[in-house]
N, C-alpha and C positions, 0 to 999 in steps of 0.2 A: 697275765692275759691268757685266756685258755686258748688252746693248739687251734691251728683253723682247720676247718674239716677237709679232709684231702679229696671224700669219694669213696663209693663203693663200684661194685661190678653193679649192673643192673639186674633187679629179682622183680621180675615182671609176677611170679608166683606173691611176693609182697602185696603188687598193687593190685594185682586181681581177687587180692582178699577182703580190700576197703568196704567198707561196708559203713553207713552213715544215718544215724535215727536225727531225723531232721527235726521232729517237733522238740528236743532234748534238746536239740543245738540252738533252736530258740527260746527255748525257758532259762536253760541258763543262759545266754545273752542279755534276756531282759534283767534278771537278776544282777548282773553287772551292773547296767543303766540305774537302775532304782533302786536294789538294796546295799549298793556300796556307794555313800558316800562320806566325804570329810568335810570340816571345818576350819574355819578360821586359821592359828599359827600351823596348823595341822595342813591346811589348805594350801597354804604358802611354800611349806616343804615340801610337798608332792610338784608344786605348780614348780619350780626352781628344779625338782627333778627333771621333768617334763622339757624343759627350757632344755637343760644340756644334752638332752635325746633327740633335738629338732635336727632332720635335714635341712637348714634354710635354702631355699626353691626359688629359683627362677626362671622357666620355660617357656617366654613368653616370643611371637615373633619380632617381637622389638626392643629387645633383649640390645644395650649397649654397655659400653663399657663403664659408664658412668652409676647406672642402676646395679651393676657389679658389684661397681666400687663402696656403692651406700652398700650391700647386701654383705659382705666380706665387713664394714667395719662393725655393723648389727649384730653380725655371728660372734667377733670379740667382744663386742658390749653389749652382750642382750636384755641386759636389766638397768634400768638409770639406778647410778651409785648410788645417790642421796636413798634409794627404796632398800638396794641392801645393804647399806650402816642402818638403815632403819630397824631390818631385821637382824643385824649383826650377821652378814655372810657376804661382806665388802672384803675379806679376805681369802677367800675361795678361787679366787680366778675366776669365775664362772663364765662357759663360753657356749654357744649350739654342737650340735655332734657333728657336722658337717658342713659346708657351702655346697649346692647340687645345681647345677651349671651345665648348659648346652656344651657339645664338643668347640663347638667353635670360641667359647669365652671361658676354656678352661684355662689356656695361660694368659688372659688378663686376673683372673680368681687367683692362680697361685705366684701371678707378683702383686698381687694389692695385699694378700694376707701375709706376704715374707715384708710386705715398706709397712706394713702396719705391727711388725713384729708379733704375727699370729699365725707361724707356720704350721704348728702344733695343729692348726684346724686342719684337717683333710679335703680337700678337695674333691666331690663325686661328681662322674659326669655321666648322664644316659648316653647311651648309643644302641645300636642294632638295629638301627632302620626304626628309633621312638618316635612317635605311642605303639605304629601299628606292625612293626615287625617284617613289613610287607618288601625289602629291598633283597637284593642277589645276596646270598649265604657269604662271598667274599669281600661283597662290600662293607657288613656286618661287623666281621670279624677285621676289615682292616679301620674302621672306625674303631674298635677297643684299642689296638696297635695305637691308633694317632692320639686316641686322649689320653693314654699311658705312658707315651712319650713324653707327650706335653704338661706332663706333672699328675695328675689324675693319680691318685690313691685309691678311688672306689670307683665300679663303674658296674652303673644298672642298666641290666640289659633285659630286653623282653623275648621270653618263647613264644616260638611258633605256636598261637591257636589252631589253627589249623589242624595241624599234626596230634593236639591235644583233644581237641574235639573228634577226629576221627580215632580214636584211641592207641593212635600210632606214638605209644610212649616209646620207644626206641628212638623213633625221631627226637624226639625232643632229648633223650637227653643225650643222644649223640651233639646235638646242636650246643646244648648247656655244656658239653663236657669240651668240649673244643672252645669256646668262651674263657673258660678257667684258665685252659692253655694261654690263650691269648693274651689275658690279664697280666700270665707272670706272679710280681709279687704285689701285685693292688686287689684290691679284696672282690669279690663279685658278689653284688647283690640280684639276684634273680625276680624280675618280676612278670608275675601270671597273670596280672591284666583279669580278676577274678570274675569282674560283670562280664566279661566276654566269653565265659568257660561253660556257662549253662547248667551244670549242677555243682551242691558240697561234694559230691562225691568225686567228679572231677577236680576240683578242688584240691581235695585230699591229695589224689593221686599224682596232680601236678606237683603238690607240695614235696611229696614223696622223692619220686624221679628229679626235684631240683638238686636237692641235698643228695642224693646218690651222687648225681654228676660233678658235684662238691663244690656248690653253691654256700657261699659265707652266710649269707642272706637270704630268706625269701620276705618277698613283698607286694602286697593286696595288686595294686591298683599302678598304671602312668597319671592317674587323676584325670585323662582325659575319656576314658568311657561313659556311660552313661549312667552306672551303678561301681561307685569306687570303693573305699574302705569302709567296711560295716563289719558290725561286732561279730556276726553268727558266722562269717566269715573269716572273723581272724578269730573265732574259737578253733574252727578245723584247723585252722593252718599253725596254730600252736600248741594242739593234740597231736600233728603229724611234725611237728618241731621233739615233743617229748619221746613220743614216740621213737622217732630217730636216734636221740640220744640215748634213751633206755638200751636198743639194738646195739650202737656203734662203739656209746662213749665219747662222742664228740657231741660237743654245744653249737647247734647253728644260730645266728639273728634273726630277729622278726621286725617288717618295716611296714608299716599300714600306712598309706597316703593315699590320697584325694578326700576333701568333703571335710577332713580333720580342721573345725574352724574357731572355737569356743577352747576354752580353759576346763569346763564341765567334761566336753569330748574327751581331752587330754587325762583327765583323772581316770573315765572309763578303761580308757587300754592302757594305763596303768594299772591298775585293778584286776585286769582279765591276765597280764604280766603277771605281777603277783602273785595271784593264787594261785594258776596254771601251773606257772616252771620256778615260779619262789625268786627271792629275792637275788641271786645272782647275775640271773636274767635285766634285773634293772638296772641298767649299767649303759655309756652310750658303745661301747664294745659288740652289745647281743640286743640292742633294741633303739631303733631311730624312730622317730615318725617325720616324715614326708610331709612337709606344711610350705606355704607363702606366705599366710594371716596369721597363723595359730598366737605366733609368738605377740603381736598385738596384742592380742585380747587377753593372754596369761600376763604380760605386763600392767595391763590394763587394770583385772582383777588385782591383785597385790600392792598397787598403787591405792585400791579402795581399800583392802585390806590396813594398808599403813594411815591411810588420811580421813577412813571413814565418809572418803566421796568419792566417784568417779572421776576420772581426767575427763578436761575438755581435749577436741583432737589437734590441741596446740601443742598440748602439754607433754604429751610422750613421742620420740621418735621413732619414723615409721619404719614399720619390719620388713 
C-alpha cells in the first residue's frame, strides 16, 4: 500500500499559478463519455472492478439500524454468487470499498460488519457539520474525535466554502490540516462540495490546498448540492491529484459522489482513472465512488450479461 500523504507547508505561490483552459476540460470529458467504451466479458470486469471501489452510502434522515444492517451485509455480498461462478470470480472475496454511515450509526456499521465476519470492510463516516460545513470549528473537529472513537476508519469531512470562495486558502487549509490531526490513524477524505465552488479554477485550487494539508482523499461532491460529481470536474481534480504527486511523491485518492447512478457512469470514471494516473490508481486504496444505487444497476447489468435478460426487481437484492 503506498505511504499516506503526510502534507506539505502551504505554497500559496502554487495556487496562485493555477490556471485552467475550460473548453479543453470539456472536450476531453466528452471524450471520456463517448469514446471509451467496453463490452461485454470486457464489461463485466471493469463493472466487478467498480463494485469493489463503491462507498456503499447511506445518509438518509431515517437512517435506522436495520437499513444499516441490510447495507453492511450488501457491502460483503455485493454480487449474487450464482452471477459470479457464472463468471468464475466466486473465489475473489469480492466486497465494496467501504460502508459510509452518518456519525450516529457508525457503531451499529462496525458491529454488524465484525457479526457478519467483514471487518476487513472499513467503516467511513461524514462529519464536520455534513453537507454544509456551516457548525462552530470545535464542534467539527470534536465530531471526527467521536466517530474515530467509535470505530470509524475514514472520515469525510467538508471545507469551508466560504473561506474557498473568498479565496482565503490559508483558511482552508488551516482547517483541513487540523482535521488530519483529529483523524489520527483513520484516513481523511476531504470533500469540496465542487457545485458550490463557482469555478474549475477554484476547483483546482481547493484540490491543491486539500492535499497540502494532507488529505488521503479528495472528493467531488456531499451529493446533496445541486450539481454533484461530473466528469469535467473530476478531470481538474485528478490533474491536481497528478500533479501533486509529480511534486511530492506521494499518491493521494480520488472519490466522485452524488448523481453516480448507472453501471455506464461507473465505467466513465473508470476511464478517466485510467488514463489520467494509470492503472495503480485503480485499486479501492486510491479510488472510491460515493453511490446508494450504483451498485444495483452494475448488478443488474452482469446479471444480463450472464442470462441474456434483465432481472425482474424480485430477482436481485437491494443495494
Amino acid at each position: 500500500m503506498a505511504a499516506r500523504n503526510p502534507g506539505t507547508e502551504l505554497d500559496l505561490a502554487w495556487v496562485d499559478a493555477v490556471r485552467i483552459n475550460k473548453p479543453a476540460v470539456f472536450k476531453r470529458a466528452a471524450e471520456l463519455r463517448t469514446r471509451r467504451a467496453v463490452k461485454k466479458n470486457y464489461q463485466v470486469a471493469w463493472l466487478l472492478k467498480a463494485a469493489t471501489c463503491i462507498d456503499l452510502t447511506t445518509l438518509s434522515g431515517d437512517d435506522t439500524f436495520t437499513n444499516v444492517q441490510r447495507l453492511c451485509f450488501k457491502a460483503k455480498n455485493p454480487i449474487r454468487r450464482d452471477l459470479l461462478e457464472a463468471v468464475k470470480m466466486e473465489h475473489r472475496q469480492l466486497t465494496v470499498g467501504a460502508v459510509c454511515v452518518y456519525m450516529s450509526r457508525v457503531p451499529d456499521a462496525v458491529k454488524i460488519l465484525k457479526q457478519a465476519g467483514a471487518s476487513r470492510i472499513p467503516v467511513a463516516s461524514v462529519a464536520t457539520g455534513f453537507p454544509a460545513g456551516q457548525t462552530p470549528f470545535k464542534i467539527r473537529l470534536a465530531e471526527i474525535k467521536q466517530a474515530v472513537e467509535d470505530g470509524a476508519m475514514e472520515i469525510d469531512v467538508v471545507i469551508n466554502r466560504a473561506y474557498a470562495l473568498a479565496g482565503n486558502w490559508k483558511g482552508v487549509y488551516d482547517e483541513v490540516r487540523a482535521f488530519r490531526e483529529a483523524c489520527g490513524e483513520a484516513h481523511l477524505k476531504t470533500i469540496l462540495a465542487t457545485g458550490e465552488l463557482g469555478s474549475l479554477v477554484n476547483v483546482y485550487k481547493a484540490s491543491i490546498v486539500a492535499m497540502m494539508a494532507g488529505s488521503d482523499f479528495i472528493k467531488t461532491s456531499t451529493g446533496k448540492e445541486g450539481v454533484n460529481a461530473i466528469l469535467p470536474v473530476g478531470l481538474v481534480m485528478v490533474r491536481a491529484i497528478r500533479e501533486y504527486y509529480q511534486k511530492t511523491g506521494y499518491k493521494v485518492g480520488f472519490k466522485p459522489a452524488g448523481g453516480i447512478r448507472t453501471a455506464k457512469d461507473s465505467c466513465s470514471w473508470l476511464a478517466l482513472m485510467k488514463e489520467e494516473l494509470g492503472n495503480e490508481w485503480l485499486t479501492p486504496a486510491l479510488f472510491r465512488i460515493g453511490a446508494s444505487s450504483l451498485l444495483g444497476d452494475i448488478e443488474r447489468q452482469i446479471y444480463h450479461n450472464v442470462t441474456g435478460r434483465y432481472a425482474a426487481a424480485n430477482e436481485l437484492a437491494m443495494a
